[in-house]
N, C-alpha and C positions, 0 to 999 in steps of 0.2 A: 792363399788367394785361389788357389786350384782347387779346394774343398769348397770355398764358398760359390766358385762359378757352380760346379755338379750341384750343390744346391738349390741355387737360381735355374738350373737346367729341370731338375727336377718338377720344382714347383711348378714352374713354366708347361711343360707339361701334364702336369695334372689338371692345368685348371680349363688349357687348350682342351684336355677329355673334358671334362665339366661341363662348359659351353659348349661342346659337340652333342651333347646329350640331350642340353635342355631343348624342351619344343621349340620349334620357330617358330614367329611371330612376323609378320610382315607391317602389321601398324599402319599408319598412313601413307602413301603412295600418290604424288601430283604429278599433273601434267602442265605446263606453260601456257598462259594465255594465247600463246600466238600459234597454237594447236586448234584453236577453236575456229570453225565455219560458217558461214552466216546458209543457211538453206536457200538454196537459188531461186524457188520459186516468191522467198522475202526481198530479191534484189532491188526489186521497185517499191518497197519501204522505208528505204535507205536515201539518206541524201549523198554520204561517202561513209568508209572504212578503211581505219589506217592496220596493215599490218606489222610489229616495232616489236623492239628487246623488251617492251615494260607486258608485250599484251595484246591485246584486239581492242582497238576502238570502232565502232559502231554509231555513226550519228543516224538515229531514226527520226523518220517525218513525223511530224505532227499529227495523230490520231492514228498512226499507224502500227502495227504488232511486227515481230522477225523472230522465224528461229534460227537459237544458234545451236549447235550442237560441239561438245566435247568429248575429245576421248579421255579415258579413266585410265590412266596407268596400274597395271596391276603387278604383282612378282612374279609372278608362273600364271600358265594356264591349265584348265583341271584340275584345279585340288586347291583351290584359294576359294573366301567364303568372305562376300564384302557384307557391314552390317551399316553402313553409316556412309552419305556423300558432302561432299562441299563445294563449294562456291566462293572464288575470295574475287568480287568485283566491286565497282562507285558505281552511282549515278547522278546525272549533273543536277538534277530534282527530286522530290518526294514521288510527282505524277507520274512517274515511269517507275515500272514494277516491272516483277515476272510473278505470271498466271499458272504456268501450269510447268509441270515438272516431269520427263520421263524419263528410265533408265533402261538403256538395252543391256544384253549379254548376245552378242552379233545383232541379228536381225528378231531376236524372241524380248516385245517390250515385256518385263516382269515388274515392273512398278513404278505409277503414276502417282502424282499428286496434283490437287489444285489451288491456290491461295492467293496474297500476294506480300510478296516478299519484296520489299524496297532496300535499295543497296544506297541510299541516300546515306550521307554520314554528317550532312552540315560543315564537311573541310574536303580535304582533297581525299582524307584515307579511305584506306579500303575496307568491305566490310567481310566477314566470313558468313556466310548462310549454309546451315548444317542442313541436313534430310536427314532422321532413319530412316530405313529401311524396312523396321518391323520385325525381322527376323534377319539370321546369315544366309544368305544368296549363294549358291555354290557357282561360281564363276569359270565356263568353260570357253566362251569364244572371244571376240572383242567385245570390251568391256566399253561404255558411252554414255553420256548424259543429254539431253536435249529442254530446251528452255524455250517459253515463250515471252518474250519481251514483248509491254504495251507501255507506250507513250500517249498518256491521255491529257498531256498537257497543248497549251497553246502554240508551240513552236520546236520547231526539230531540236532534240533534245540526243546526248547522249549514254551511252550505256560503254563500261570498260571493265573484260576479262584479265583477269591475273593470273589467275589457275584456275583449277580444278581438279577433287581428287578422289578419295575413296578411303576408308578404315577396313583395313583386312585382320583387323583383332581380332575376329571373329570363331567359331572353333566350327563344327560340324553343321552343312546345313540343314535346316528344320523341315526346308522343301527344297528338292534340287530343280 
């Protein structure tokens, strides 16, 4: 019994080095819907906003646009390289979309998008909405995403955050 524990001790350590060695990997990284802000200057776009365990709820008015911004959880600062963001929200219609897309690292925007991306699913689920990024991003301050939500339907419609988050698989960035 005592030969076989030193063995189990052994292996046990080797494999502890093993995994010490190999590169890290930081992979995906979320932040909670109920992280998310609605930008104050959208406050009179809004009819109400619930903040709750599931998320952000958001009812916007009728014709009217709101950003919300999230932050992006990351593993470290300085030396992490995001290639890829997400979005896991509903919305209560097809007519309510998001238009455009920006991502900070603090206060420096390094990439935009514009489109529209409907978080409709025809049920109550959620939907995930991916971005690249284009390249890895070398990530040095607070990490962020910011959205514009438009309700081009006939009556206040809502919009509901679940997370949001980031892929840090990424290896060296292209541009820092």
């Amino acid at each position: 019994m005592h030969r076989l524990f030193k063995g189990f001790l052994v292996f046990a350590l080797l494999a502890v080095l093993a995994f010490a060695a190999a590169p890290a990997r930081a992979a995906w990284f979320f932040c909670h819907g109920a992280t998310a802000v609605i930008q104050p200057s959208s406050l009179s776009s809004i009819t109400s906003y619930d903040v709750a365990g599931w998320g952000l709820r958001v009812l916007i008015k009728k014709g009217k646009s709101v950003w919300i911004h999230a932050p992006l959880s990351n593993p470290a600062l300085g030396g992490t390289y995001a290639n890829e963001i997400q979005l896991i929200w509903r919305t209560a219609a097809n007519n309510i979309y998001i238009s455009n897309v920006d991502v900070y690292d603090g206060s420096v925007r390094f990439w935009l998008a514009s489109g529209n991306w409907h978080g409709y699913t025809g049920s109550s689920a959620y939907k995930a909405t991916n971005w690249k990024l284009g390249q890895n991003w070398k990530i040095s301050r607070g990490f962020g995403m910011s959205f514009l939500v438009i309700n081009k339907g006939s009556k206040d419609q809502e919009v509901t955050i679940a997370s949001a988050g980031a892929n840090f698989d990424g290896g060296p960035a292209t541009k820092d």
